[in-house]
C-alpha positions as CSV (number, residue, x, y, z in Angstrom):
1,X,-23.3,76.0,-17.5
2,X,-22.4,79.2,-15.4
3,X,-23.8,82.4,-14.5
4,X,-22.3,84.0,-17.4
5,X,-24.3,81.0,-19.7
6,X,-27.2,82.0,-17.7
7,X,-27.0,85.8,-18.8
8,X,-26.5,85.3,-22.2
9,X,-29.9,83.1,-22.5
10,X,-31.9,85.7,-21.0
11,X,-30.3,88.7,-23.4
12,X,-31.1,86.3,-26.0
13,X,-34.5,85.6,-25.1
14,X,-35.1,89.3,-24.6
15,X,-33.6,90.1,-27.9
16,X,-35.8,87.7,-29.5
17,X,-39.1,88.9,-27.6
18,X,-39.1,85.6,-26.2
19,X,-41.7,86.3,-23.3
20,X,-44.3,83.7,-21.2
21,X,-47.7,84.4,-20.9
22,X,-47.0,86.6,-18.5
23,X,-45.0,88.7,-20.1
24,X,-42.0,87.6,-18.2
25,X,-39.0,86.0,-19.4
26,X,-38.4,82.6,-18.3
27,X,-35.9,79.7,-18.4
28,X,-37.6,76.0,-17.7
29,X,-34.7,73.6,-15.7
30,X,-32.0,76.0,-15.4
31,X,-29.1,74.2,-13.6
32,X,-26.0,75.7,-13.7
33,X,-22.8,76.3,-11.4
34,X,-23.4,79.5,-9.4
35,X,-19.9,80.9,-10.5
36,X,-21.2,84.7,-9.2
37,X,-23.2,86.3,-6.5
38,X,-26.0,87.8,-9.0
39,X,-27.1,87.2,-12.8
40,X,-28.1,90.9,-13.1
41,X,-28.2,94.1,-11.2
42,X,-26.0,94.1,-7.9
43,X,-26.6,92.5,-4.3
44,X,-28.1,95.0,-1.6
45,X,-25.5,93.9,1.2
46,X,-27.2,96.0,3.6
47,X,-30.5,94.2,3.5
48,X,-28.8,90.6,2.9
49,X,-27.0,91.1,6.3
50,X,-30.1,91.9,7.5
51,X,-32.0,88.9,6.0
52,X,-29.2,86.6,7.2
53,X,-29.3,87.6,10.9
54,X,-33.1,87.1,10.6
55,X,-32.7,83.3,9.5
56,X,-30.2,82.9,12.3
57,X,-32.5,84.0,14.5
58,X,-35.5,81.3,13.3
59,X,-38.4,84.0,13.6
60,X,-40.9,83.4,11.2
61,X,-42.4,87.0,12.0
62,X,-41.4,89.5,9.7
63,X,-41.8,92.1,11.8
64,X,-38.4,90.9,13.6
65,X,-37.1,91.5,10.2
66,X,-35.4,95.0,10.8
67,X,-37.4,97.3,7.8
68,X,-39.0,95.0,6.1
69,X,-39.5,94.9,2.6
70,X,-42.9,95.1,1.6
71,X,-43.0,91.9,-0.5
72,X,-42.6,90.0,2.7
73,X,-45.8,92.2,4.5
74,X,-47.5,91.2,1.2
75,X,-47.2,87.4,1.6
76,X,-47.6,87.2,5.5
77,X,-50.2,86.0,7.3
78,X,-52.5,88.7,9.2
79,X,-50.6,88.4,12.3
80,X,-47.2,88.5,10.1
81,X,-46.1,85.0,9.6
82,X,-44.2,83.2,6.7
83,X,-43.1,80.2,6.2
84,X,-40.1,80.9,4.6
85,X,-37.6,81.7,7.1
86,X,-34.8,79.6,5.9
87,X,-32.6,79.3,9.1
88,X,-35.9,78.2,10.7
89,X,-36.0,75.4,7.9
90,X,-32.7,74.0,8.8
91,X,-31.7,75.3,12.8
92,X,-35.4,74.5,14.5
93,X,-36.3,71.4,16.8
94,X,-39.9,71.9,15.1
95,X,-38.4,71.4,11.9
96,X,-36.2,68.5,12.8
97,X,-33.0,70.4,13.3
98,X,-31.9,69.4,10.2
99,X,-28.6,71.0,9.8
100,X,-27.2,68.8,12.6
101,X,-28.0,65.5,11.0
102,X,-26.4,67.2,7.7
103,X,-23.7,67.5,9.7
104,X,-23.4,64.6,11.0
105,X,-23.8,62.6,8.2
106,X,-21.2,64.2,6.7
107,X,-19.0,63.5,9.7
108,X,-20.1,59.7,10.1
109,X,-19.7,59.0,6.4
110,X,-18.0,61.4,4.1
111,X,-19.2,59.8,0.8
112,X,-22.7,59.7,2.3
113,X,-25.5,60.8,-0.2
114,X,-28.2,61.7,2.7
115,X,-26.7,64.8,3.3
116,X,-29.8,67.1,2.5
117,X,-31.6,69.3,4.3
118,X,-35.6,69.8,3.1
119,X,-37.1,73.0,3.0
120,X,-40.5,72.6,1.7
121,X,-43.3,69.9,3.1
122,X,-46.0,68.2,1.4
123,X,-48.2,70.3,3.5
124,X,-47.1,73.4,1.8
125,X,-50.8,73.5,-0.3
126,X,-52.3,74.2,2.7
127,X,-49.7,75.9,5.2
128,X,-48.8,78.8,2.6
129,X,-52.4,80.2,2.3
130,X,-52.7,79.4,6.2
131,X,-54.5,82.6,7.7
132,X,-54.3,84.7,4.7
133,X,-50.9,83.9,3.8
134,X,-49.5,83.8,0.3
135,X,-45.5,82.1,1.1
136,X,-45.4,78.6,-1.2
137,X,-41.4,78.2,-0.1
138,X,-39.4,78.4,-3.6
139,X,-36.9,76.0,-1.9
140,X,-36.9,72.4,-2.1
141,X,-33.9,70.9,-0.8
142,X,-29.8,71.3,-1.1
143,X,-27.8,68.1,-1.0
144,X,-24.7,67.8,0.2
145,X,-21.0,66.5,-0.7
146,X,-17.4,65.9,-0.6
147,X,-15.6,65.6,-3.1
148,X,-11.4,66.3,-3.1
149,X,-11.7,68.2,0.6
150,X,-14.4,70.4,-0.4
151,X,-17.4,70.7,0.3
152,X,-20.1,71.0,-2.9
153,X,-23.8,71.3,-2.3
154,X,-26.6,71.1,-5.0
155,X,-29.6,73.9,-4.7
156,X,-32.8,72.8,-6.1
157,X,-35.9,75.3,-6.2
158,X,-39.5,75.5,-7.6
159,X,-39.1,79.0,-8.9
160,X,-36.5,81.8,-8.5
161,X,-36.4,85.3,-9.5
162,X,-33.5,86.1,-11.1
163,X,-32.7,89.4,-9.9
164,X,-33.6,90.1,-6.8
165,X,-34.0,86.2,-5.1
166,X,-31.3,84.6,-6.7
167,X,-29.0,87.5,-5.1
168,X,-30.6,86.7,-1.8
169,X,-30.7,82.8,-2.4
170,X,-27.2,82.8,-3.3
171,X,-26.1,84.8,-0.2
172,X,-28.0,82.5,2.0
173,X,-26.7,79.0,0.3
174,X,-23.4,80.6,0.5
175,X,-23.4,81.2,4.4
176,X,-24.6,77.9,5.0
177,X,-22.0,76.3,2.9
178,X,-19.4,77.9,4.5
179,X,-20.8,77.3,7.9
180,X,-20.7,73.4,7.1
181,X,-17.3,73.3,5.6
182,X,-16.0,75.4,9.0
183,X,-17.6,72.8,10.9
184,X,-16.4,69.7,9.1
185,X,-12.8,71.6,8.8
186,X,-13.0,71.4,5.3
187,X,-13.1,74.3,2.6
188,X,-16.0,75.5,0.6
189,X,-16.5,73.5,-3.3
190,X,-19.2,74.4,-5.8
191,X,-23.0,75.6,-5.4
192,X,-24.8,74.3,-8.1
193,X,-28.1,75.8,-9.1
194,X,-31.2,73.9,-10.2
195,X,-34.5,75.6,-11.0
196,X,-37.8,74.7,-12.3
197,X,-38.9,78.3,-13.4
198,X,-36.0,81.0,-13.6
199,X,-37.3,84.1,-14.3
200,X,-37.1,87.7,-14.8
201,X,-40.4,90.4,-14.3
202,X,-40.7,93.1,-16.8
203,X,-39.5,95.6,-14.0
204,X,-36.6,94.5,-14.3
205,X,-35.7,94.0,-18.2
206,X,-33.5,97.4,-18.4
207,X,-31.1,95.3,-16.3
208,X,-30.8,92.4,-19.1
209,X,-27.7,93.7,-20.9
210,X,-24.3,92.6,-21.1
């Protein structure tokens, strides 16, 4: 499946009033090949930039987060921490620096399958409502590969939203894909996309068209 498959579900499903409990449309073990940057609507370059340079630079305060978007106030802690800075995830010594040891396993052993870098913890439970804190980390993991001289990784996430995170997501993913394929002077392969709970809020349903 591809983005485009993607699409066409949702417009189905929101033809069909096909909505969760919620009210939300959803899609339960989505995994396709991210063949585009965004399912619907169009990515905010400004802010990614901005969200990128803030993972490279592994603060887990938003308020280093140059105007920050009021869903990331909402889910901090009271002095402003999250858990999900993603560069922190896979750059920081307290999180075992785990882009490295990517690397290097990819450089020791190209047909290695221990090429992943983990995002979430089992102490996520207690660690996202930590001092008022509402950030359970939608990541799980992305695996690595090479396959033909590419480099292919495989994203695989609790929940996404598809408008607004998997824009973001994808961005991210991307950068670090084509970090790692600099670095192992190899060229960029597939991303593909694996999701427990794809979904889209009611907000955003006028974007659902072809």
């Amino acid at each position: 499946m591809t983005v485009e498959d993607i699409r066409g579900i949702f417009i189905d499903k929101l033809e069909n009033s096909e909505f969760n409990n919620q009210g939300l449309l959803e899609i339960h073990g989505a995994s396709f090949v991210a063949t585009e940057n965004t399912i619907f609507g169009k990515p905010n370059l400004d802010y990614i930039e901005r969200e990128l340079n803030w993972y490279r630079s592994k603060s887990r305060y938003v308020s280093d987060l140059r105007n920050t978007p009021k869903i990331w106030n909402d889910i901090a802690s009271v002095d402003g921490k999250i858990n999900s800075n993603y560069g922190w995830c896979i750059y920081s010594k307290d999180n075992y620096t785990q882009y490295s040891k990517v690397l290097q396993h990819l450089r020791d052993n190209p047909n290695t399958r221990q090429a992943e870098m983990i995002y979430i913890r089992p102490t996520m439970h207690e660690d996202s409502v930590e001092n008022g804190m509402r950030d359970f980390m939608c990541t799980n993991a992305v695996i690595y590969s090479i396959s033909n001289g590419k480099v292919n990784c495989v994203v695989q996430m609790r929940s996404n939203d598809a408008v607004y995170g998997y824009k973001n997501d994808y961005a991210w993913q991307k950068y670090v894909l084509d970090e790692l394929s600099r670095d192992l002077n190899l060229t960029s392969g597939e991303i593909t996309w694996q999701v427990a709970n794809l979904h889209i809020y009611p907000r955003h349903f006028h974007l659902v068209s072809k």
